[in-house]
Backbone as CSV, one residue per row, in Angstrom:
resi,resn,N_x,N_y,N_z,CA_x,CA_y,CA_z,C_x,C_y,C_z
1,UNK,0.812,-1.185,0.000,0.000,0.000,0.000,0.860,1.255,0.000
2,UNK,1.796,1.275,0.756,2.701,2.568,0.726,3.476,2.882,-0.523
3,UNK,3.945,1.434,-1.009,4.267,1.452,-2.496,3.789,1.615,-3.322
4,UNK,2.328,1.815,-3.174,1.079,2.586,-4.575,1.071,4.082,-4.140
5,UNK,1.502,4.205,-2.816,1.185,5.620,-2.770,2.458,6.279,-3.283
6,UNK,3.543,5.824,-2.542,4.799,6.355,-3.405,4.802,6.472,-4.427
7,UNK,4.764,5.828,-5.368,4.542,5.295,-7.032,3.251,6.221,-7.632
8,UNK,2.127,6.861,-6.790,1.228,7.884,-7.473,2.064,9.424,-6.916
9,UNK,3.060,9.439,-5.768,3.874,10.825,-5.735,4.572,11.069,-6.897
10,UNK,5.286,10.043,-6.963,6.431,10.033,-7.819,5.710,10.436,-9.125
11,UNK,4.833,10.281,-9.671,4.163,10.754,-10.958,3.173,11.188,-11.083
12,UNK,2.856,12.303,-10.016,2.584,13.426,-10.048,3.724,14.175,-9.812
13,UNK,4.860,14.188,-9.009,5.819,15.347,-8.878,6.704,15.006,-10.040
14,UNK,6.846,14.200,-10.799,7.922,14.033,-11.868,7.052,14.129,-13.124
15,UNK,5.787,14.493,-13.378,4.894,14.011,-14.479,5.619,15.548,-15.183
16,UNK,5.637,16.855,-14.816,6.210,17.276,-15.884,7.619,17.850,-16.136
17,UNK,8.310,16.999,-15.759,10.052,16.065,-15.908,9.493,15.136,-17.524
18,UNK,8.782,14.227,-17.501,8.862,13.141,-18.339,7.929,13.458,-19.709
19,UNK,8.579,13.689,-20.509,7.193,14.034,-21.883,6.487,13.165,-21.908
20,UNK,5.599,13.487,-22.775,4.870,11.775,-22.809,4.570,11.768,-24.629
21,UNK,4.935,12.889,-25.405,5.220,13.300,-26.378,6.131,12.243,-27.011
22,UNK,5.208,11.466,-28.445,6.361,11.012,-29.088,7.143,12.220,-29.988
23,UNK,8.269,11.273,-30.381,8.667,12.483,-31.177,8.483,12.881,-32.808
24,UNK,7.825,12.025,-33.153,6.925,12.442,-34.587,5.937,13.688,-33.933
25,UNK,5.494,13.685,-32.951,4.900,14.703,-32.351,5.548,16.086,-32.119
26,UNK,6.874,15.591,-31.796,7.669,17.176,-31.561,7.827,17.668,-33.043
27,UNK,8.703,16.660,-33.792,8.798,17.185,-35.063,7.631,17.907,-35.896
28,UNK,6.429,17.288,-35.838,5.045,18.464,-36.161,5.076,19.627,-35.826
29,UNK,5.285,19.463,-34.550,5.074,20.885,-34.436,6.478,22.054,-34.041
30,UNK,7.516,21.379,-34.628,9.600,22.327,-35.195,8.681,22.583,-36.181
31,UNK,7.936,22.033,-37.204,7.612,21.707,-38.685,6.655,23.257,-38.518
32,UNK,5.754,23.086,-38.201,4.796,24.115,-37.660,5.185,25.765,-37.446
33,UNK,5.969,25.695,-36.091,6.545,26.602,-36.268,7.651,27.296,-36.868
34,UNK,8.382,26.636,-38.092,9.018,27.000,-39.004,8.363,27.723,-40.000
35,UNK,7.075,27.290,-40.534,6.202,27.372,-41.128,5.578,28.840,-40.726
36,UNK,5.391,29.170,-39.586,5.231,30.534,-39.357,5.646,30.989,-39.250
37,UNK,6.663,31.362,-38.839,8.228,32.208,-38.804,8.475,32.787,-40.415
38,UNK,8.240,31.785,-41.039,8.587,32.203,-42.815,7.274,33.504,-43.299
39,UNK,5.866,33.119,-42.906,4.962,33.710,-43.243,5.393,35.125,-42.814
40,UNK,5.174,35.518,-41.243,5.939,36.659,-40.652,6.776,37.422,-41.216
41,UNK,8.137,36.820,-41.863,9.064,37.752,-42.442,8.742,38.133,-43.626
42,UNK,7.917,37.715,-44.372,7.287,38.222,-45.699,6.631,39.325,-45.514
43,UNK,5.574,39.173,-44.409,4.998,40.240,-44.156,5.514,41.239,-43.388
44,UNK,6.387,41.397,-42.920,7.198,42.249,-41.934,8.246,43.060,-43.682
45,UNK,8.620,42.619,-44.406,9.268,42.851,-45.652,8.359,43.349,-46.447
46,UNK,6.965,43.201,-46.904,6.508,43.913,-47.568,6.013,45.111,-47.194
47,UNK,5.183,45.467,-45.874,5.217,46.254,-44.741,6.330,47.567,-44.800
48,UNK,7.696,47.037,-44.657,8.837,47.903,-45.045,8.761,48.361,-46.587
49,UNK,8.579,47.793,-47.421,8.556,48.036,-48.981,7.664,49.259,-49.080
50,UNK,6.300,49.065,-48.316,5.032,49.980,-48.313,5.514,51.333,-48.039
51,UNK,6.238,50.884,-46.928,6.379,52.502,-45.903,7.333,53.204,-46.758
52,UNK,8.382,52.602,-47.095,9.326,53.135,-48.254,8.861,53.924,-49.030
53,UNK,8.061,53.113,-49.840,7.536,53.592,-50.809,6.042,54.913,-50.756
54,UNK,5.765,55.138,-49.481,4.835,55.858,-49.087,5.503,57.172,-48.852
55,UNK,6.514,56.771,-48.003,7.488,58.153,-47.468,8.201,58.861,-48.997
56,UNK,8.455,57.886,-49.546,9.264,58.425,-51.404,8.141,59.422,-51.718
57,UNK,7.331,58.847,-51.741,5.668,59.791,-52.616,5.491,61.075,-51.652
58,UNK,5.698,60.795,-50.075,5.410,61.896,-48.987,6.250,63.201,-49.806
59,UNK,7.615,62.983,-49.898,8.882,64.140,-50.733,8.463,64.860,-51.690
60,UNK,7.390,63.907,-52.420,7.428,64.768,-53.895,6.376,65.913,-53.383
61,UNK,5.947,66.028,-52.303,4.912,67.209,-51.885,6.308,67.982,-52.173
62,UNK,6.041,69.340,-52.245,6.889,70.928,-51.855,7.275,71.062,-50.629
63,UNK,8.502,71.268,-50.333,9.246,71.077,-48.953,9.019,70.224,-48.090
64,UNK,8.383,69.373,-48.388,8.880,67.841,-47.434,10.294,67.357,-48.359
65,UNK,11.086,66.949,-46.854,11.809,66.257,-47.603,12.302,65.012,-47.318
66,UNK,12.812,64.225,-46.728,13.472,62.309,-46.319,12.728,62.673,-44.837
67,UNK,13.245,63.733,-43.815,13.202,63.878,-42.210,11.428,64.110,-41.864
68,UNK,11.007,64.818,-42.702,9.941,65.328,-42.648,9.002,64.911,-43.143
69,UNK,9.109,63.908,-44.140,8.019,63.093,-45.024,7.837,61.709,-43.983
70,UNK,9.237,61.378,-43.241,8.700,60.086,-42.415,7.857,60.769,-40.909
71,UNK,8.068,61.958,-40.341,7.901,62.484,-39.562,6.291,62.439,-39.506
72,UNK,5.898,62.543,-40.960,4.369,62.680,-41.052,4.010,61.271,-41.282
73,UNK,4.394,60.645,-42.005,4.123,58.848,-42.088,3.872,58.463,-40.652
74,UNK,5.160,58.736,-39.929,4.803,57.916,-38.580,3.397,58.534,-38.189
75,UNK,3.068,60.144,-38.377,2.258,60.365,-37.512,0.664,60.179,-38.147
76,UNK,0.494,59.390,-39.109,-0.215,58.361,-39.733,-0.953,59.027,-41.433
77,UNK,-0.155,60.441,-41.388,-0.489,60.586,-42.706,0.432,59.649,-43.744
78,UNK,-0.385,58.806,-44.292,0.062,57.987,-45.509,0.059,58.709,-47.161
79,UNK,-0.821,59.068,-47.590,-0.762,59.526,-48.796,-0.442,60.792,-49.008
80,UNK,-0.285,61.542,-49.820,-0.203,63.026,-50.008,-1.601,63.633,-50.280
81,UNK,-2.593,63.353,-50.700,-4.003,63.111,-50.519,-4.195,63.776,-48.747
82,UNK,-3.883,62.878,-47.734,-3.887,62.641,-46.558,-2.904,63.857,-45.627
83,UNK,-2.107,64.479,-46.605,-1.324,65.504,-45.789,-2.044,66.687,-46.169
84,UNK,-2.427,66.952,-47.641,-2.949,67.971,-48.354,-4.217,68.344,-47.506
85,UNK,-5.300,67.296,-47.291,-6.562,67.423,-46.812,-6.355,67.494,-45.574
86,UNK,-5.023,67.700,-44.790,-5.319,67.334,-43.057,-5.521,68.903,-42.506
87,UNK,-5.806,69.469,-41.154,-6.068,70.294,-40.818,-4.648,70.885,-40.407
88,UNK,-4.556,72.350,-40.400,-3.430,72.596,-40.197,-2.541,72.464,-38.554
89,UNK,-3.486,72.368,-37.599,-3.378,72.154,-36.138,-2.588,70.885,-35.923
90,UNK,-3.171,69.790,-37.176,-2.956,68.879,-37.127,-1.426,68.361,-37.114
91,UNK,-1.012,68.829,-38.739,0.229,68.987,-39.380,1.235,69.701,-38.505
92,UNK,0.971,70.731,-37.543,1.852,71.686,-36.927,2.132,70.482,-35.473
93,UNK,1.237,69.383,-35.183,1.884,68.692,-34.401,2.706,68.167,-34.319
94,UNK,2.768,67.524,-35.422,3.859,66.621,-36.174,5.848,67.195,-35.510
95,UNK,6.152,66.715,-35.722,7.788,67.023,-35.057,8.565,66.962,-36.555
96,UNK,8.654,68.444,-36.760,9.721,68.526,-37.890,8.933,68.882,-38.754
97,UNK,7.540,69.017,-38.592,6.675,70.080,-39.587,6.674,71.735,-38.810
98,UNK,6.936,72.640,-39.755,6.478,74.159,-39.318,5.941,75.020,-39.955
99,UNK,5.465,75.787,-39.385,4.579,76.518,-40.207,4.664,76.819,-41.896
100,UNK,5.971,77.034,-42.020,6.210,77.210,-43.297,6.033,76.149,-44.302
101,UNK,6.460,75.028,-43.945,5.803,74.155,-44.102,4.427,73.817,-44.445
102,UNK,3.454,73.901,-43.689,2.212,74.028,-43.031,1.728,75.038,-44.599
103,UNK,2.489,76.125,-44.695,1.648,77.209,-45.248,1.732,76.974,-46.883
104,UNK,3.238,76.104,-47.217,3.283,75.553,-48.864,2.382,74.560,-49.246
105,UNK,1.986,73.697,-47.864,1.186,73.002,-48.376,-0.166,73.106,-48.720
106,UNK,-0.768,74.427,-47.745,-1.705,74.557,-48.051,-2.531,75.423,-49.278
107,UNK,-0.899,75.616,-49.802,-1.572,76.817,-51.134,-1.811,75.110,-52.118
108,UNK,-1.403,73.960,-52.172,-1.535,72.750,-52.886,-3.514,73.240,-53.000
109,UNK,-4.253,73.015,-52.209,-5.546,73.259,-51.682,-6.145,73.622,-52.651
C-alpha cells in the first residue's frame, strides 16, 4: 500500500520532468513553427517596402523632404491626398513640420 502511494507521488511530482510526447509529435510541431516564422518575415518585408515607398511619394509634396516626409508617415499621414486634406493644427503637431511648411502646403488646396 505505501508502495502505490509512493509510485502515485512520484508521478505526479515528476509528471512534468517526463514528456509523454512522441517524437513524430515534436517534429510536427519544429515543422509548424518553421512554417510561421517564414509567413511573418514576408509580411514584416513587404510592410517595409510599403512605408518606403509611401514616405518616397510623402517628398514629392513641396518642402517635405526624407526627415519630414517620415515624420508625417509615422504620424499616420500615408498619402499626399492625406497631408494635403489634413487640418493645419494637425500637421503643426507633427515634429519637424512648421509653419512654413504648413503654409506651402496649403496653397496645394
Amino acid at each position: 500500500m505505501i508502495s502505490k502511494f509512493l509510485s502515485k507521488l512520484k508521478s505526479i511530482f515528476f509528471k512534468s520532468a517526463v514528456s509523454t510526447e512522441t517524437p513524430l509529435k515534436k517534429e510536427k510541431k519544429a515543422a509548424k513553427s518553421v512554417k510561421t516564422k517564414s509567413k511573418t518575415k514576408t509580411k514584416t518585408k513587404t510592410k517595409a517596402v510599403n512605408s518606403k515607398k509611401n514616405i518616397e511619394t510623402l517628398t514629392s509634396l513641396p518642402g517635405v523632404g526624407a526627415k519630414s516626409a517620415k515624420a508625417l508617415y509615422e504620424a499616420g499621414f500615408k498619402t499626399t491626398k492625406a497631408v494635403i486634406a489634413a487640418d493645419e493644427k494637425d500637421l503643426l503637431a507633427v515634429s519637424g513640420v512648421g509653419i512654413n511648411l504648413v503654409k506651402k502646403l496649403k496653397k496645394l488646396k
